[in-house]
N, C-alpha and C positions, 0 to 999 in steps of 0.2 A: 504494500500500500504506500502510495505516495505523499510525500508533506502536505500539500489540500488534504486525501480522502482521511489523514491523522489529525490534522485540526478538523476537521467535518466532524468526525467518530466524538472527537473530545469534546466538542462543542453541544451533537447532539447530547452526550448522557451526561455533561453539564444540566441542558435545559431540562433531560428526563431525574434526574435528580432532584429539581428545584421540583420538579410536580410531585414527586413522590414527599418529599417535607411539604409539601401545601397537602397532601392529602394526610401526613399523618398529623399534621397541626391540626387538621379538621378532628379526625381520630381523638386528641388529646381535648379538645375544646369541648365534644360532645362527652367525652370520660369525667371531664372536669367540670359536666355544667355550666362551664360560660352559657354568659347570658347570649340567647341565639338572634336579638335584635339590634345587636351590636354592627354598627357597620364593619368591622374587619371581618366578623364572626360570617356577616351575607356574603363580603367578597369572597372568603374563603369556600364555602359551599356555593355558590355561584361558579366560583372556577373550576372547580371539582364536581360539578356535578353530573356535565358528559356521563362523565365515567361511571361514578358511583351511583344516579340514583337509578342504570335499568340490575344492577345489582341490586338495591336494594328490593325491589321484587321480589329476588330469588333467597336472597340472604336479608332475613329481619331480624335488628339488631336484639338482643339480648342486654336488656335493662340500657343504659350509657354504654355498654360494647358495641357498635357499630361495625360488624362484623365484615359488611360490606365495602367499609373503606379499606380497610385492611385487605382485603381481596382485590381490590383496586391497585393499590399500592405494590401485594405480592406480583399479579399480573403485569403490570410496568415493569416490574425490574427484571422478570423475567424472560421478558419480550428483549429488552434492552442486553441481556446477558446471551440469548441465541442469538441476536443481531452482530455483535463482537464478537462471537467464535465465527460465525457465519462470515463477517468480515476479514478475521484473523487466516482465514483459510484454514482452521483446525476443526471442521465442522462442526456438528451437533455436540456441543456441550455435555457432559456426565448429568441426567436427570439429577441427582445427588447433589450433583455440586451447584448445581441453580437453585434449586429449591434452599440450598443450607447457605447460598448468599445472599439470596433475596430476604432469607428472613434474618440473616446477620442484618442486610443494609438497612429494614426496616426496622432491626432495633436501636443500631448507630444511629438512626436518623430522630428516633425516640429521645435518645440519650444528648442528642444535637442541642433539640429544639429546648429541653430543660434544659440544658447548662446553655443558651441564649438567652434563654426567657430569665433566667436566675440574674446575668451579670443584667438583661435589660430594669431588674427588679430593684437591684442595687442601687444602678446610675441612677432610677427613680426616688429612692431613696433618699440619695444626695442632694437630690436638685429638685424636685420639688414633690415632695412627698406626699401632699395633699390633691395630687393629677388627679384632676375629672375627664382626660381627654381617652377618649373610646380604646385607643391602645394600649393605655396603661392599667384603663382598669382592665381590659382583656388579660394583659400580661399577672396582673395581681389574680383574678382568676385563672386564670391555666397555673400559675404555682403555688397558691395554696394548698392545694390539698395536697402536695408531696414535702411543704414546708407546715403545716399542721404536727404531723407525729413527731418532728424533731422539735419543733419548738414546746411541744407536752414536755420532753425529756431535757434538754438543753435551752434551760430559761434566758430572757436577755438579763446582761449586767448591766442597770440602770440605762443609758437612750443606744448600748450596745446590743445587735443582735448577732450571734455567736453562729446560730442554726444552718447560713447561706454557707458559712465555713463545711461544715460537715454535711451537709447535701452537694457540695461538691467532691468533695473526696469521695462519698459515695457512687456518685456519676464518675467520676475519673475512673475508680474499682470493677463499674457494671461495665464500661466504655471497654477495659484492657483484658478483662473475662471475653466479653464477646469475639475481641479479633483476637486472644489468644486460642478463644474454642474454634471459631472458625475461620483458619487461617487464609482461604479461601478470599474472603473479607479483606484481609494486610493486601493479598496478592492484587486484587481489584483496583484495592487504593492507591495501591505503588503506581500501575499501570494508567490508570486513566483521571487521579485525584490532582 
């Protein structure tokens, strides 16, 4: 393959990348209850809806599991993983090993969008911590409920909050778990990250 059809390749599963985090931030927003009137919350299932809602049809979600996005999301990465072997000239892919990337890259991408949302919680923090604008309170709900159980256990000291510390380390821990179990995952990333 030639330097075009390498930047074309890298390009497209850039953009197929960035849909699959739009679909599993949909994922994480409907898990977390955001509110669904939220104009981020509409663009986001606006943009995502092609896909997800003749899924949702077939697959109904189960309580806040939204099962159907996540099948959206498997099916992208795996379209996008036989399109690069298929590209690479090493044909058809190991079923095995598509299926156990695609569900690494949709936990990496899980694991993404809270350690984004955590440092965007922070910066909010700093600077004006009383935000009424649609994305911050988005952001404060999509991390709540994973910053709830730590802050039960590890209280703040006086206007310090301690908990963002150790819900990161946490994420760093699930983050290096993942591409250590599926190395598959490093290999993808090295290649087209």
């Amino acid at each position: 393959m030639g330097a075009m059809g390498n930047i074309g390749l890298q390009l497209t599963t850039i953009l197929l990348q960035l849909f699959v985090y739009i679909l599993m931030l949909r994922f994480l927003l409907q898990l977390s209850r955001a509110d669904f009137y939220n104009p981020v919350t509409q663009s986001v299932v606006k943009a995502t809806n092609p896909l997800v809602a003749p899924l949702q049809g077939i697959l109904r979600p189960m309580g806040r599991f939204d099962i159907a996005t996540l099948a959206a999301a498997f099916i992208v990465v795996c379209l996008v993983l036989v399109a690069i072997g298929a590209l690479f000239g090493g044909g058809m892919l190991p079923v095995s090993f598509i299926a156990l990337t695609a569900l690494g890259t949709i936990l990496d991408s899980i694991i993404n969008i809270y350690f984004f949302a955590l440092i965007a919680m922070i910066i909010l923090s700093w600077v004006s911590p009383k935000a009424n604008h649609p994305g911050a309170i988005l952001v404060h709900q999509l991390v709540d409920p994973i910053m709830k159980p730590v802050r039960k256990v590890i209280p703040s000291i006086g206007m310090l909050d301690l908990s963002p510390i150790f819900v990161f380390i946490a994420l760093n821990l699930l983050g290096s778990l993942v591409s250590q179990t599926l190395p598959s995952l490093g290999m993808l990333r090295s290649a087209f990250g």
